[in-house]
N, C-alpha and C positions, 0 to 999 in steps of 0.2 A: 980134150976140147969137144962140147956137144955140137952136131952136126946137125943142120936142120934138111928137111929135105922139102924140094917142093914137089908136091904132084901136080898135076895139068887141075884146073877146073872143074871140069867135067867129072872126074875122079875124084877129088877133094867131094863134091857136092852127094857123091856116092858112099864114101865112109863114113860123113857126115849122117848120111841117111841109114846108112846098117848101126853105128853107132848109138842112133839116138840125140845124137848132137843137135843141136836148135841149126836148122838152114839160118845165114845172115840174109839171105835173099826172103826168105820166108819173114825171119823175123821183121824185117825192111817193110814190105807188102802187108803184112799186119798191122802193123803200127801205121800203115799209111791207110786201112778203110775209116771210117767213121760210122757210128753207131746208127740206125735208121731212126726215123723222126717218131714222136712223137704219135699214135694212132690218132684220126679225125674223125667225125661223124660217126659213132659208136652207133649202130642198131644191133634190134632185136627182132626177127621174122619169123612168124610161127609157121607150123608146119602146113597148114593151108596157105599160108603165103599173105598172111595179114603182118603190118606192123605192128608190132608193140613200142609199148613208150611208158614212161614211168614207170610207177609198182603194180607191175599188169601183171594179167595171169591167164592161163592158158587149160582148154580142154584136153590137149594134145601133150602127150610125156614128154618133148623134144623143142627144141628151136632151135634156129638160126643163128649162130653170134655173127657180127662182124666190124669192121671199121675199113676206113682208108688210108691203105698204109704207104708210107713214103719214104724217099732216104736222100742225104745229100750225095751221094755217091752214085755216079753213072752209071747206070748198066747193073744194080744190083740186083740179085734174087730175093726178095722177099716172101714170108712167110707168118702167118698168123699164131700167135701163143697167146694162150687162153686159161685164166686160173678160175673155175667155178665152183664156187663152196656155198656149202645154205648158209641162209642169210645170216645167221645169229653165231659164223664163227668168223675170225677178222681173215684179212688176206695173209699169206705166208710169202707173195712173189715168188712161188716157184708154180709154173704152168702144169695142168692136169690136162691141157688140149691141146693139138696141134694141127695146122693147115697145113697143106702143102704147098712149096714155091711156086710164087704164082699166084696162089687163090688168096681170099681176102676175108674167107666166112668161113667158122666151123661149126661142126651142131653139137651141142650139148649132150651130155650121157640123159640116160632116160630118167627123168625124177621121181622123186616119191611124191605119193598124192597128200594132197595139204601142206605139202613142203614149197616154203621161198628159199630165190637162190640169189647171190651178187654175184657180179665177176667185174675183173679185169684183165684188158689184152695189151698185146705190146707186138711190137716189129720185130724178127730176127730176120739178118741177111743169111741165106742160105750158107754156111759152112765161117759164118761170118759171128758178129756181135749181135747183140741183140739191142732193143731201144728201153728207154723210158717205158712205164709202166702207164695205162690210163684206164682208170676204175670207169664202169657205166653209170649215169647217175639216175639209178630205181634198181630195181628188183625184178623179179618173171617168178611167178610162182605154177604150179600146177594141180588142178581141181576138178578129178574126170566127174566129179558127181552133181546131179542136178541137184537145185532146189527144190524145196518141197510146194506142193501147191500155195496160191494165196486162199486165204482164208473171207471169205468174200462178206460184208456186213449185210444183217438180213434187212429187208425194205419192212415197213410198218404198213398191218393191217395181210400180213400174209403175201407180200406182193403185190397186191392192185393198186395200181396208182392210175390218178387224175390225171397227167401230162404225159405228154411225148417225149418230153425231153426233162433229163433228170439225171441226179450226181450218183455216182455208185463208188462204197468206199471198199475197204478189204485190208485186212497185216496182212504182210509178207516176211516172213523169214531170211534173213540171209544164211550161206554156206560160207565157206573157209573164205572161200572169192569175193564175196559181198554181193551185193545186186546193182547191177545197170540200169536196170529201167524194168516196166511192164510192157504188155500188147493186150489190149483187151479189142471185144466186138460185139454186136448187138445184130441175130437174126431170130428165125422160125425156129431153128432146127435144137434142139435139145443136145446136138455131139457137133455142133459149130465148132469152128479153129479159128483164133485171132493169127493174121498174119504173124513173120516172124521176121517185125520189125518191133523196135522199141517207139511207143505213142503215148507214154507219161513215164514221166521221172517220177511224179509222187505216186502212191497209193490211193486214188482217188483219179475219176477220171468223167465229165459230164456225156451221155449216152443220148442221141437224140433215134427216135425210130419215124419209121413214116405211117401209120398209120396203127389205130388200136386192135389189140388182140393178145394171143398168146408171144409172150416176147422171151428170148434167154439171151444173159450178156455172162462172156465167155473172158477169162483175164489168165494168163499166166506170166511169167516169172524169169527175165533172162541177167544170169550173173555174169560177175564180170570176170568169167573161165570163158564165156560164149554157151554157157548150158539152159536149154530151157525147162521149164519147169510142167508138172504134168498141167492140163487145161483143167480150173475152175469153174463151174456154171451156175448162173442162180436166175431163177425162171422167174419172171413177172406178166402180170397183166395188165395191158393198157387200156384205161376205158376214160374217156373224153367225155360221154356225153352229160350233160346235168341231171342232175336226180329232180324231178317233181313233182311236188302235190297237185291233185286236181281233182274235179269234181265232187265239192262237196256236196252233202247231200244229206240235211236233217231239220226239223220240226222247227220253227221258228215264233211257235206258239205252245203257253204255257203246257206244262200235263203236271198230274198229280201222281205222285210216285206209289200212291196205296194203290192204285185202277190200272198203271199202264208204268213201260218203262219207254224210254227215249232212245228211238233207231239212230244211228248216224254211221255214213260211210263215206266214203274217200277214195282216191287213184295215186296208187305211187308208180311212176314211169316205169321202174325196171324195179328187181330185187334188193332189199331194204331192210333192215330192223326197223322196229316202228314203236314209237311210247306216244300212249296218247293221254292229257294229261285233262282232267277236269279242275277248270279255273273262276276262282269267285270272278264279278265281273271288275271291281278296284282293286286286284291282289296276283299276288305271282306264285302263292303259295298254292299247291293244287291241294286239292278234297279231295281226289280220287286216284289211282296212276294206273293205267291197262299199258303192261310190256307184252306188246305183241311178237315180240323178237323178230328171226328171220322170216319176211313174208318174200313173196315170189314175184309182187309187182301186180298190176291190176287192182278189180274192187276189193275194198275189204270191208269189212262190216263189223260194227260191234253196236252193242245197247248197252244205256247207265241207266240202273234203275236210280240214280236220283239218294244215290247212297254214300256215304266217305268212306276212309278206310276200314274205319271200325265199324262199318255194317249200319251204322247212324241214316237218318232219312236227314240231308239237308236244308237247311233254313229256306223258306219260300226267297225268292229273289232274281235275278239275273246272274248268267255264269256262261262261261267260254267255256271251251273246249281247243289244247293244241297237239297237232299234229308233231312228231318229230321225226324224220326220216333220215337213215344214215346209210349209205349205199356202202358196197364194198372198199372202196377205193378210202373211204372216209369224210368223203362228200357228203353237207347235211340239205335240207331241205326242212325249212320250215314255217306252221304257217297256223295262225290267231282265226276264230271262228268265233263268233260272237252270238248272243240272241235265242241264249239254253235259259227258258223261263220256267222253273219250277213252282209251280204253287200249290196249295193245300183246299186250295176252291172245289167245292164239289155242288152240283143239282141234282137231288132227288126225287126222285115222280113216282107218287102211289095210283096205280092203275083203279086199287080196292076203293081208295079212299081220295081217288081224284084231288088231289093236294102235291103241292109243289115246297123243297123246302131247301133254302142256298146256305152251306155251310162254308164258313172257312176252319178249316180244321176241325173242333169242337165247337166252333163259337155258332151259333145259330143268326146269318145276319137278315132272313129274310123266307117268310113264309106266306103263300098264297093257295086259295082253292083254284083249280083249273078245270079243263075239259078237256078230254082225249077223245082217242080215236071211235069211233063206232061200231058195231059190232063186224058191219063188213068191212068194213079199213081199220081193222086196231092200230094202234100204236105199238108196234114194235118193243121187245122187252131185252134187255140186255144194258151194255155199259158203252156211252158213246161218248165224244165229244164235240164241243161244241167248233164249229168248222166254217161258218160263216158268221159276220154281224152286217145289218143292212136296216138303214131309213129309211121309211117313205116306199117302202117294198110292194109291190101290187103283185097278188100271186095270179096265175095263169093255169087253166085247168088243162092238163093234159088230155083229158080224154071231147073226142068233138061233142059239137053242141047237138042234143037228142039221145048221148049215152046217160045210163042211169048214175054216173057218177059226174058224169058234167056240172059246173058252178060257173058263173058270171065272174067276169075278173074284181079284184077282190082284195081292195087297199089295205093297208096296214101300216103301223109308226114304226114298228120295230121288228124287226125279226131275226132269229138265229136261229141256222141249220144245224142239226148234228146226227145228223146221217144222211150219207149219199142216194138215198133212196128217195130223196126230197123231205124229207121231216122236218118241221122249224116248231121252233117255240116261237112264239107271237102273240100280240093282241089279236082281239077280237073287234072289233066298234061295232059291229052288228048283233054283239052276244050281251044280253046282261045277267041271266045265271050263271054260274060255274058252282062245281062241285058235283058231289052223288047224284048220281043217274043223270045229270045233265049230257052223258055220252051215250044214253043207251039205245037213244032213238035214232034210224039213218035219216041224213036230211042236209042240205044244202047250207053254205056257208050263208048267212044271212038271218037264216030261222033258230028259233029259240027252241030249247029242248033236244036240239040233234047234235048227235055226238061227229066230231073233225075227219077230214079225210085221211087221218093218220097224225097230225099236228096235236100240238100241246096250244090249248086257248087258254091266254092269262091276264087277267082284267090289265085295260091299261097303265093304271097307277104303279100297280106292282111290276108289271113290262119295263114299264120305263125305269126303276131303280133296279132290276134284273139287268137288264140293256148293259146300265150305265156298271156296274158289279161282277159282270163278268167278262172273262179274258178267253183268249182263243186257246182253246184246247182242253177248255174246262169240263172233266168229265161229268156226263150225264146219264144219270146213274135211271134206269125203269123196271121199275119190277111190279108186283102184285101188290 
């Protein structure tokens, strides 16, 4: 007959335990905890102590995992478990991290760079079960390297610009991280730093400055690791003020391009290229083109001799002249001159042969004998033009009454000056010879036989169709 024996308790739970044997108390008390709940509010806190959120990514090897972990069971110890694997392999549910009882966060192994990671955590009761499994929903990746600068777009015309205020674009490169945003800024200083904040999401960003001069706008580059990128710079200059023409300044009476050529000058406000174009007077097409290129601002000056491009002497007529001015910035300035009279009119005066003779071009329209200057007042020899026309003209002797060149004042129908020295071509009413030797005697306007005080005497007939024949600036041609 088998005997059973009882030991006490105490003893029993003691062989039980050398044994190996399951305690029923133990086994009881296990089967009576329950599993912890479920983690809540899952974060991610980088090493500077920022949150992450979604498929963020970090400058820092390491972060924060954690959640809020809970249990139905009073008084349990809990503890964080942690499965972190890069992103692109699935989860296994067995934990690579552990917290300690108590804590609620643990920090990740150190990453590899350009590597993303997932994870999921879960509750263990300290010496107890462990919970439900709950995935993070994003990623954390790690990217110690900046990006590269941005690549800043160039302004037209080398930088100088008309406004204060203007768009500047730029690529930017993304790294492994992607990019955030930029920081750009507009000073003096050629090694400026834009804060190290983000002030455009796009690639483009409007610059306003306060005043014109030498400007640099400064743009770099912050991913979303937190890296910034080296600073960009691209130099501009601000110049506001308008470009202008001004003072023009040229002949507004005929000339003839075989005797003279045609001065004309002008003012550009500041520094300029300059094209100045010769224009029929009904036409847009120019006869001529002078690229003055870069001038420096102030007068400039140039002469047309009344030529086209091929070196051609232009058709007598009316013709403009325009200015075109283009400042650095791009600013133009421009401006129409009118009243360039070319003609082919010429007056010739034979001193030998005391004779007058009006051509236009080849054509002979008009020939008279005259009287010149005297022996002590000759008439001047060289090539003039004509520089006055006047009615009803009474000349006035310069020198007082009792000098040996003194005359009574001294009417006239018509008269033309052409030279500053006082010269005029004129009638006569007091003269009825002209011609040889009629200049060779000195003598008083009035008297017959005496040669002019310098003046050209032209019977009035021919005066009067001379008069009415010629144009201002007609040269005047005198010789022997």
């Amino acid at each position: 007959m088998r005997r059973c024996w009882f030991l006490p308790w105490p003893l029993m739970l003691l062989l039980a335990a050398c044994s190996g044997a399951v305690n029923p108390v133990q086994r009881l008390t296990a089967a009576a905890h329950k599993p912890p709940s479920a983690p809540t509010q899952l974060a991610m806190i980088s090493a500077g102590g920022q949150a992450l959120a979604g498929k963020a990514w970090t400058n820092q090897s390491t972060v924060q995992l954690g959640a809020a972990l809970s249990s139905p069971e009073s008084g349990a110890n809990l503890l964080p478990e942690v499965e972190f694997v890069p992103l692109d392999k699935p989860f296994t549910d067995t934990p690579n991290l552990s917290g300690k009882p108590g804590e609620s966060v643990v920090r990740s192994p150190a990453m590899e760079a350009g590597q993303q990671y997932h994870w999921q955590i879960r509750a263990r009761d300290a010496g107890g079960p462990a919970g439900p499994w709950v995935p993070y929903e994003g990623s954390i990746g790690f990217d110690p390297s900046p990006p590269p600068s941005p690549s800043l777009h160039l302004l037209p015309n080398d930088g100088w610009v008309s406004t204060r205020q203007l768009k500047i674009s730029w690529d930017a490169v993304a790294g492994k991280s992607g990019i955030a945003g930029f920081s750009y800024s507009a000073d003096q200083s050629p090694n400026g730093e834009p804060p190290a904040e983000v002030r455009a999401k796009e690639p483009s960003a409007t610059v306003t400055v306060g005043q014109d001069g030498d400007w640099f706008v400064h743009v770099r580059t912050l991913d979303n690791a937190g890296n910034w990128s080296p600073v960009a710079t691209l130099p501009l200059h601000v110049d506001t003020v308008p470009l202008k023409i001004t003072d023009p300044f040229y002949r507004t009476f005929a000339y003839n391009p075989s005797y003279d050529t045609l001065p004309i000058s002008f003012s550009v406000s500041k520094p300029a290229k300059v094209l100045v174009t010769i224009l029929p007077d009904k036409a847009d097409t120019p006869v001529r083109t002078y690229d003055l290129g870069q001038q420096g601002g102030g007068k400039i000056k140039l002469e047309w001799d009344g030529k086209d491009e091929n070196g051609n002497v232009v058709p007598a007529g009316n013709y403009r002249f325009r200015v075109l001015a283009t400042d650095k910035t791009g600013n133009k300035a421009d401006a129409v001159y009118d009243k360039l009279l070319v003609s082919n009119k010429r007056i010739v005066i034979s001193l030998n042969q005391q004779k007058l003779w009006a051509y236009d071009g080849d054509k002979l329209d008009l020939q008279t004998l005259v009287t010149t200057g005297n022996p002590a007042l000759p008439t001047p020899e060289g090539t003039f033009q004509i520089l006055t026309k006047q009615k009803n003209f009474t000349f006035h002797s310069p020198w007082p009454k009792g000098h040996k060149f003194w005359y009574p004042d001294s009417a006239t129908s018509f008269a033309m000056m052409f030279d500053d020295g006082g010269y005029f071509i004129h009638d006569a009413p007091w003269r009825h010879q002209f011609g040889p030797g009629t200049n060779l005697k000195p003598g008083q306007p009035g008297e017959e036989g005496a040669g002019t005080h310098g003046c050209v005497n032209v019977p009035l007939d021919a005066q009067t169709k001379l008069f009415a024949w010629t144009e201002y600036g007609t040269p005047v041609i005198v010789q022997k």
